[in-house]
N, C-alpha and C positions, 0 to 999 in steps of 0.2 A: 512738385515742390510746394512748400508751404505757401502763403497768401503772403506779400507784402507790403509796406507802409504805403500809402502815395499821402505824398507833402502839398499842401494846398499853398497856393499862390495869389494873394493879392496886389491888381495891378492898379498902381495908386499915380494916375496924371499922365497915362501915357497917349501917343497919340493915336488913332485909328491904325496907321499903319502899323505900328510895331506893337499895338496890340493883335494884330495879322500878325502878326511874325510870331510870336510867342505862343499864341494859339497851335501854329504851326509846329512850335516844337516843344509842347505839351503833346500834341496829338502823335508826336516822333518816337515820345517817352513812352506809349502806350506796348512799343515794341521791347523797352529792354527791361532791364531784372529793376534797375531805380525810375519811378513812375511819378509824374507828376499833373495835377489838376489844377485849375483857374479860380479861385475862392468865388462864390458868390459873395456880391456885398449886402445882397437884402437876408443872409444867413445871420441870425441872431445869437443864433445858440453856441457854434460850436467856431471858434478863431482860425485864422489860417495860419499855416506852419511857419510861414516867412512873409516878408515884402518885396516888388519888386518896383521901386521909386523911379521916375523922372524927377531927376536932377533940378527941378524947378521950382519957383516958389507955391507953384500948386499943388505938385504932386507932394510936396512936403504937408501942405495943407492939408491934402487928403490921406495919408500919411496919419496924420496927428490924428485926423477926428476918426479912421478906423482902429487905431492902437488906444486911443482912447476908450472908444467904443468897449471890444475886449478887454483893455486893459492889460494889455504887452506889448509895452514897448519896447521889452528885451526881446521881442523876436526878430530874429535874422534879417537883414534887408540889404538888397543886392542893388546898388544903387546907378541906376543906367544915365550916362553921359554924355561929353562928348569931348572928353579928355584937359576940361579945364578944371578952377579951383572947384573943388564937389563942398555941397553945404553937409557934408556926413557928420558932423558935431552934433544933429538932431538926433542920430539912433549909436546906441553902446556898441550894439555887434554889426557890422556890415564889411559889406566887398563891394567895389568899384567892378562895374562893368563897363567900358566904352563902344560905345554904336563902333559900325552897324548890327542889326541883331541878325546872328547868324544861328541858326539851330542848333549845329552841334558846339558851336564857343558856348551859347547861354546853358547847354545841358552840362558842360564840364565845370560851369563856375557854379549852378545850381549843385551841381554833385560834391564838389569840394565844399562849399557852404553847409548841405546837411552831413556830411562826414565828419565837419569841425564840431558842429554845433547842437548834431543829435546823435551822434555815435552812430551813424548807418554804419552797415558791412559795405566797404568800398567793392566798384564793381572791377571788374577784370575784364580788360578790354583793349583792342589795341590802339584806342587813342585815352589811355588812360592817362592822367596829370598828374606832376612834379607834386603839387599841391594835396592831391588823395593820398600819395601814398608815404609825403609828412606828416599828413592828419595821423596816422593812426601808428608811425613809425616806436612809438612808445610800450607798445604792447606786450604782456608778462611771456613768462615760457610756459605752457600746460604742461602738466608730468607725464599725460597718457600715452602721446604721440612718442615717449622716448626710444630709440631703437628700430624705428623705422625708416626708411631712408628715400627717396623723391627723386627722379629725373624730372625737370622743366626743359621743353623743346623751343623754344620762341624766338623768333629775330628781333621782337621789340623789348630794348633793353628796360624800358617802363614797365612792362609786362613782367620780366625776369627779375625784377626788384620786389615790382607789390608781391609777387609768390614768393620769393625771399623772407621779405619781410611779416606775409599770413601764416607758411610753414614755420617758422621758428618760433612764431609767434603759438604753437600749438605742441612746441617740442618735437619737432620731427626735421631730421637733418636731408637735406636737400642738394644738388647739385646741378647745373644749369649749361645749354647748350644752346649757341647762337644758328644753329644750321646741322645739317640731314648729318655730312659729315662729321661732325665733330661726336654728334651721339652716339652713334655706333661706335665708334670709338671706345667712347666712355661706357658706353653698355658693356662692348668685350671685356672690360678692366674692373668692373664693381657689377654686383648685382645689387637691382632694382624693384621693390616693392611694389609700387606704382609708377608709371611714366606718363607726363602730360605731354603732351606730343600738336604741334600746332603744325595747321595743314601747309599754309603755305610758306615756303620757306626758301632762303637761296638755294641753288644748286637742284639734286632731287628731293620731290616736296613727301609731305608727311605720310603720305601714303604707299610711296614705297620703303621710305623709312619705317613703318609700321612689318610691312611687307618680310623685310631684313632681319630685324627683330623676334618675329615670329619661328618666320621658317628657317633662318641660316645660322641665327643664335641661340633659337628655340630656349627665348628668356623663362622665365616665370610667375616674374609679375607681370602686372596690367598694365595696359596700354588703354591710355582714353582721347581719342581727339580732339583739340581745342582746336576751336575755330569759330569765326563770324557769318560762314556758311551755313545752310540750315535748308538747304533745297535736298528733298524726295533723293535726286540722286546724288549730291552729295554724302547724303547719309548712305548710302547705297556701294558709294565706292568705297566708304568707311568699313564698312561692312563684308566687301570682298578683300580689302586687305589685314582682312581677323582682327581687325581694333574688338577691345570690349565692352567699348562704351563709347560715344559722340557727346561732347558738352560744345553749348553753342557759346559765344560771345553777344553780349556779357554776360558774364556770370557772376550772381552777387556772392559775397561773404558764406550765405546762408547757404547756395549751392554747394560753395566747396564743402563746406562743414558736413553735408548731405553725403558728398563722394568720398570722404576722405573717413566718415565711420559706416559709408557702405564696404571700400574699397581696404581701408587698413584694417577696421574693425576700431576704432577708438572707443 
């Protein structure tokens, strides 16, 4: 896949510790498809993508004289608390975050924040957010995709919405199943171009559902496994149950876009 953005971060008056924390899930970020780095402050040249404030009169201070510095003050800034009145009157665009700092809460409100505010391709993921996938719930219908049609396998109904909302968003009509059972189902009753198919699932998981499809309904389109698995044999059992492709979680925007004019041809 293509290279993509990582949004830098300036930490403006935090303390030691939760500058450790953030650190922590910056270096978390290094694993998924949205990437994020620590701005240096003695960088002159080139601004960081966002802010991320203590709620205090310092960190406002230092706040000011980095936006100053650059000279953007309209960038982003995620304002860290601790659930009292916030001085956010200082910046146009911001989000509240309240302590404590937990890796994956800070990596979801960072993701939401650059979805709003840079048009990232939201990722797909099974703790994906209420808040991703209204960022981008606006988006046109593409003409190319028309006439192609989509099984989504997923138990996370976040999951089953942002694909909702990226397939239609490309003109390809879609259809969606919460468990093993209910697809097969639906596969004996429609034929399917493509099918995302997520491993683990109530009941039997995706890989004998993969299994079914193959050999007993001897479909025609593709089968691609989603999942947040990504170990050797994972892939492996992917592999004995005839899937034709493994995508790992998360997968950005840019992935799908990837699978969806490998696998339709768009």
């Amino acid at each position: 896949m293509a290279g993509r953005e990582i949004f830098s971060i300036m930490l403006c008056g935090l303390s030691d510790r939760d500058r450790m924390l953030v650190s922590s899930a910056v270096r978390l970020s290094a694993m998924r498809a949205g990437k994020y780095a620590i701005h240096d402050p003695k960088d002159d040249k080139d601004p960081p993508s966002l802010y991320l404030v203590d709620d205090t009169q310092e960190g406002w201070k230092i706040w000011n004289q980095h936006a100053g510095k650059y000279d953007n003050y309209n960038a982003p800034v995620l304002i860290l608390g601790d659930g009292g009145e916030s001085s956010h009157n200082h910046a146009p665009r911001y989000h509240l975050f309240k302590r404590p700092v937990v890796a994956t809460r800070l990596l979801k409100a960072l993701d939401e924040m650059t979805v709003t505010y840079f048009d990232r391709g939201v990722l797909i993921s099974d703790d994906i957010s209420v808040g991703e996938i209204t960022a981008i719930g606006g988006q046109s219908c593409a003409i190319p995709g028309q006439g192609k049609r989509v099984l989504v396998v997923d138990d996370s109904e976040s999951v089953r919405k942002l694909m909702e909302v990226k397939l239609s968003a490309k003109g390809i009509g879609a259809d969606f199943a919460e468990d093993g059972e209910s697809a097969l189902s639906m596969a004996r009753k429609h034929e399917y171009d493509l099918i995302f198919l997520d491993v683990m699932l109530p009941g039997i998981d995706g890989y004998e559902v993969c299994r079914h499809l193959k050999k007993n309904l001897d479909i025609k389109g593709k089968v691609l496994m989603l999942t947040s698995r990504s170990s050797r044999m994972d892939r492996l059992r992917g592999s004995l149950s005839t899937a034709d492709g493994y995508l790992t979680k998360p997968l950005s925007g840019e992935d799908l876009q990837n699978v969806l004019e490998e696998y339709l041809e768009l």
